[in-house]
C-alpha positions in Angstrom: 169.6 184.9 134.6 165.7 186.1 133.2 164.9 182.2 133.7 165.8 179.3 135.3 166.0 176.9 132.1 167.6 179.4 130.2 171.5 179.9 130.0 173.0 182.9 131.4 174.1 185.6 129.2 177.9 185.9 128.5 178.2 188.7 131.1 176.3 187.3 133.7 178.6 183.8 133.5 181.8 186.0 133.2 180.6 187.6 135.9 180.1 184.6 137.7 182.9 183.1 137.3 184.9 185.8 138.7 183.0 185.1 141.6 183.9 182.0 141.9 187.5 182.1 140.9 187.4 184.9 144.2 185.8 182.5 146.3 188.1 179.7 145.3 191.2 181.9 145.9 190.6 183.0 149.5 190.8 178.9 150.6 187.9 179.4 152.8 185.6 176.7 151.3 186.0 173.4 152.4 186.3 170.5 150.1 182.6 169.7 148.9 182.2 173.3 148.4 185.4 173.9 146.4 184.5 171.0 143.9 180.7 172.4 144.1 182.2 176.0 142.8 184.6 174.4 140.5 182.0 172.3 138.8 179.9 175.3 138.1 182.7 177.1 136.9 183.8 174.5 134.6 179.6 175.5 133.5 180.7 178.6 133.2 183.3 178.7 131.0 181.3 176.7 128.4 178.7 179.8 128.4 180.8 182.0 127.9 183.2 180.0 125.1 179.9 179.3 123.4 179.0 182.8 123.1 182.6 184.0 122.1 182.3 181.2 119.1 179.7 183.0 118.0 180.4 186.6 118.2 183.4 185.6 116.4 181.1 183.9 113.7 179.5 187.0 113.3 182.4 189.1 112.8 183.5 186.7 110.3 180.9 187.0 108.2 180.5 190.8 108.4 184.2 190.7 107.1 183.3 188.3 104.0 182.8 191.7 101.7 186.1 193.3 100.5 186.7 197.1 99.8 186.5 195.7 96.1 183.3 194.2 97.2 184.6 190.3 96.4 183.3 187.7 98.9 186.5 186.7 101.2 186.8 185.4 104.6 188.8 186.5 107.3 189.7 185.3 110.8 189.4 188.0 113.6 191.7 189.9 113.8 193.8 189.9 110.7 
């Protein structure tokens, strides 16, 4: 992360929560630890949702113009 108050970029949460998932998956953390990594996990996965929403925004709207050049909308990967 550039900043503190600033969210992560999607890579750097994905990234993240690899970590985490690795961590979580050896069973070496104790308790308060676990639910510590979980926790920011769960933080995690909203960054990275969020910025899938809109990526997939933006494709939708780049695929609004038709060959034929009429507006139409289309879900990704149609």
């Amino acid at each position: 992360m550039s900043e503190s108050t600033q969210s992560p970029s999607f890579e750097e949460a994905y990234q993240k929560l690899q970590t985490l998932v690795t961590q979580m998956e050896k069973g070496d953390l104790s308790l308060e630890q676990s639910l510590k990594a979980f926790e920011e996990g769960v933080s995690m996965t909203k960054v990275c949702q969020e910025a899938l929403s809109a990526a997939d925004l933006k494709v939708e709207q780049l695929m609004k113009i038709s060959n034929e050049g009429k507006v139409e909308s289309k879900k990704f990967g149609e």
